[in-house]
Rosetta silent file (secondary structure, phi, psi, omega in degrees, C-alpha in Angstrom):
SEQUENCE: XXXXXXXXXXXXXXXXXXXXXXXXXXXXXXXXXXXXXXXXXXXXXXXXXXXXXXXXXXXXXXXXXXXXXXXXXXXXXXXXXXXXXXXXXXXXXXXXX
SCORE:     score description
SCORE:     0.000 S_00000001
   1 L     0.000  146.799 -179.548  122.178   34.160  297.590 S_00000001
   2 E  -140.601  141.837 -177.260  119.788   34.509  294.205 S_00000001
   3 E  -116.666  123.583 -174.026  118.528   37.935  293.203 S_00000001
   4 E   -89.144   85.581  165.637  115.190   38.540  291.367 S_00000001
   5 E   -78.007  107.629 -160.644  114.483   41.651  289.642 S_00000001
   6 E  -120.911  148.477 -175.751  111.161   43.190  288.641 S_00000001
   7 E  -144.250  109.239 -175.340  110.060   46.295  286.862 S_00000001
   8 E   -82.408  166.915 -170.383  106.496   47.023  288.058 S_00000001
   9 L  -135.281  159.830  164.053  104.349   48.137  284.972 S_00000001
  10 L   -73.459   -8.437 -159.100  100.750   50.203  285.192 S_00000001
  11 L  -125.072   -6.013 -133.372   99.068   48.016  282.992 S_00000001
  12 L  -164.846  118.761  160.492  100.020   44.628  284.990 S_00000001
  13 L   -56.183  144.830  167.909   99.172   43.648  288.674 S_00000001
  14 L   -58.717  -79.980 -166.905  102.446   43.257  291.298 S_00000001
  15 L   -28.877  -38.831  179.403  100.908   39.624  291.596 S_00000001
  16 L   -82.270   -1.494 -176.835  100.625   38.843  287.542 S_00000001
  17 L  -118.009  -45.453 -176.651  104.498   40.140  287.674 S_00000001
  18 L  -102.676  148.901  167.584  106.240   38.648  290.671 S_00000001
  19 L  -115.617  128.507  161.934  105.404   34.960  291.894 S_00000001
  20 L   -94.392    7.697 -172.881  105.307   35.252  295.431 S_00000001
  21 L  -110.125   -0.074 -179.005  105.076   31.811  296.129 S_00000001
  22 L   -87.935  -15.812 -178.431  108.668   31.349  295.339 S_00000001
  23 L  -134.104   19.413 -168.418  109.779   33.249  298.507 S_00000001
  24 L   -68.946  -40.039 -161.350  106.613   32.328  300.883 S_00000001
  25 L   -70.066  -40.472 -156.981  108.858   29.446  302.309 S_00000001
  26 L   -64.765  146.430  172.607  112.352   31.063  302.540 S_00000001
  27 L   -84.413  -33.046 -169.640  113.362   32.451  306.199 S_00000001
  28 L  -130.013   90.035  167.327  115.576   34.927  304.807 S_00000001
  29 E  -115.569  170.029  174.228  114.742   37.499  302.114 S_00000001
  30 E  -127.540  143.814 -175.221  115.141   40.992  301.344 S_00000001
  31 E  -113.760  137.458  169.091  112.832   43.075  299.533 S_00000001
  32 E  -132.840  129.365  155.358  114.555   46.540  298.011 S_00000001
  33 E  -108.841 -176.876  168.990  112.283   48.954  296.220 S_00000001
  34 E  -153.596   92.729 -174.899  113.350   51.698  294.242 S_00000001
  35 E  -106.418  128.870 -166.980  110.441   53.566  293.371 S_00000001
  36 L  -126.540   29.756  145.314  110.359   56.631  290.872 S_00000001
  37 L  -110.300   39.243 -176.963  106.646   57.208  291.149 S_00000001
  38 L    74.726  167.313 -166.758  106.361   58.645  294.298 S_00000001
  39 H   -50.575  -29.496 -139.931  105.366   57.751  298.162 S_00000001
  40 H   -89.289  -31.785  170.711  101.871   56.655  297.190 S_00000001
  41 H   -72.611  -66.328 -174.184  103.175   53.939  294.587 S_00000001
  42 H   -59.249  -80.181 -169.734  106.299   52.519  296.856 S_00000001
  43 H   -55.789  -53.001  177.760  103.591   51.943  300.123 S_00000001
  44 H   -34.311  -38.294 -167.440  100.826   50.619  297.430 S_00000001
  45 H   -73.775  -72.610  171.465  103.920   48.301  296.071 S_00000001
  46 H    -3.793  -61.999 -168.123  105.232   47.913  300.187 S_00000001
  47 H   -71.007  -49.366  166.860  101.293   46.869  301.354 S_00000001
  48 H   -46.022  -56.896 -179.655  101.351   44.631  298.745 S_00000001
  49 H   -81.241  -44.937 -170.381  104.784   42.666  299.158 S_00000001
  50 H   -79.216  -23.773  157.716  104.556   42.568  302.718 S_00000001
  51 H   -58.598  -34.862 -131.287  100.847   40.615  302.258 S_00000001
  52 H  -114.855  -47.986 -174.074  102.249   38.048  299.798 S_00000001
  53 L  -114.556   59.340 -160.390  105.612   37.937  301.914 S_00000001
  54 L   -38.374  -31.814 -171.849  105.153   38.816  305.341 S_00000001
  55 L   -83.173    8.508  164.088  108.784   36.904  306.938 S_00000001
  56 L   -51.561  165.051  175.692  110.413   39.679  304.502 S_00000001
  57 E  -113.319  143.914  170.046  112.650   41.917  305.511 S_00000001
  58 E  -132.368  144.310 -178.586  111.922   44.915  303.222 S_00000001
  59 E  -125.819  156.354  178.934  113.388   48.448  302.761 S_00000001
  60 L  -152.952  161.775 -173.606  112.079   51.063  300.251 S_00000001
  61 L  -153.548  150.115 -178.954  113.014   54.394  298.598 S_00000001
  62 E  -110.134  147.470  169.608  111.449   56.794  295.760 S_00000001
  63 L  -120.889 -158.215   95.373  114.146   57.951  293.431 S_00000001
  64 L  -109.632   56.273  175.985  114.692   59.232  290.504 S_00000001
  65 L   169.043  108.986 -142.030  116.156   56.963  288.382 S_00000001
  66 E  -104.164  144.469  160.722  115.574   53.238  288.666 S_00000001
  67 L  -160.489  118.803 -175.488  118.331   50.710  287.364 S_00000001
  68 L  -141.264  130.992  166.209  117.761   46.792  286.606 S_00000001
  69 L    70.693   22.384  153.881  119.748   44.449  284.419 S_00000001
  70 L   111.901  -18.456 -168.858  122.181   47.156  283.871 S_00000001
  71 L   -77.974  130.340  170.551  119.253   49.403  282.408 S_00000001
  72 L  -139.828  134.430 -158.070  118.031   52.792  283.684 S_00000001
  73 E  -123.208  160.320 -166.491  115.062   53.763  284.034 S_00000001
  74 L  -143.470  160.734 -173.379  112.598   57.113  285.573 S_00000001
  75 L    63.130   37.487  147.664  109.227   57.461  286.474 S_00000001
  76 L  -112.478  176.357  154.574  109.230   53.221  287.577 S_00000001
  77 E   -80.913  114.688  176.523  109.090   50.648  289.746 S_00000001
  78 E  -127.322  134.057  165.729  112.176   48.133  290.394 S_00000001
  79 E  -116.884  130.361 -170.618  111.864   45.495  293.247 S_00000001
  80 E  -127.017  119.046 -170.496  114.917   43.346  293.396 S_00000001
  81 E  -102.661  128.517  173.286  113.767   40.229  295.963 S_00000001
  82 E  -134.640  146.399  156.301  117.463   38.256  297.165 S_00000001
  83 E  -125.409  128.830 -177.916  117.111   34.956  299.218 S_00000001
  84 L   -80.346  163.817 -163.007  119.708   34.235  301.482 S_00000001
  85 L  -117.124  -59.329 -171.516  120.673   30.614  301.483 S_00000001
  86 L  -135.885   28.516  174.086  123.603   30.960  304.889 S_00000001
  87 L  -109.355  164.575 -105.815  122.741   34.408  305.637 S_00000001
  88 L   169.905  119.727 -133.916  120.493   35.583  308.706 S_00000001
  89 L  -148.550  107.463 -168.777  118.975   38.689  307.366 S_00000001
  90 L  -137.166  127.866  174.498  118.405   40.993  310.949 S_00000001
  91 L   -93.323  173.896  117.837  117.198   44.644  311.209 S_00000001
  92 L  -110.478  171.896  151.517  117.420   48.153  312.970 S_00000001
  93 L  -112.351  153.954 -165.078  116.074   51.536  313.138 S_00000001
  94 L  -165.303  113.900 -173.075  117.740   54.567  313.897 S_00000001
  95 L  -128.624  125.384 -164.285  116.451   58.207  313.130 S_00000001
  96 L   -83.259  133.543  170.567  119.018   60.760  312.882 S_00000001
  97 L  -108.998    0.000    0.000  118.290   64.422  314.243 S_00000001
């Protein structure tokens, strides 16, 4: 497995920050967001990621407090992209009442 980490910026396109062409190929990745600008930024980021890498599997969350490379951070974006190598990457849904 290799893990990728990104901290989206306002001033910088997702596309000028992440190469997406680096995971177009791979069968099995996972996208995690951690978003600590709200819903409207994590689906803008989501709509986005799921164009460039559609065979993703992706999960997403708004927080408040983001931490990449050890670092923590509020009011951002962090998308941390892993590619499995000899993993099988399989989902569900389940909504609790």
């Amino acid at each position: 497995m290799r893990t990728y980490g990104y901290t989206l910026s306002n001033n910088k396109t997702i596309e000028n920050i992440i190469d997406f062409s680096m995971f177009q190929k791979e069968a099995n990745v996972l996208v995690q967001i951690f978003c600590g600008q709200g819903y409207e930024t994590l689906k803008f980021a989501l709509d986005i990621i799921i164009k460039n890498i559609p065979n993703a599997v992706c999960i997403g969350t708004t927080t408040d407090g983001e931490i990449l490379n050890k670092k923590v951070s509020t009011l951002k974006t962090v998308v941390s992209i892993s590619v499995f190598k000899k993993t099988t990457i399989k989902t569900s849904y389940s909504q609790q009442f």
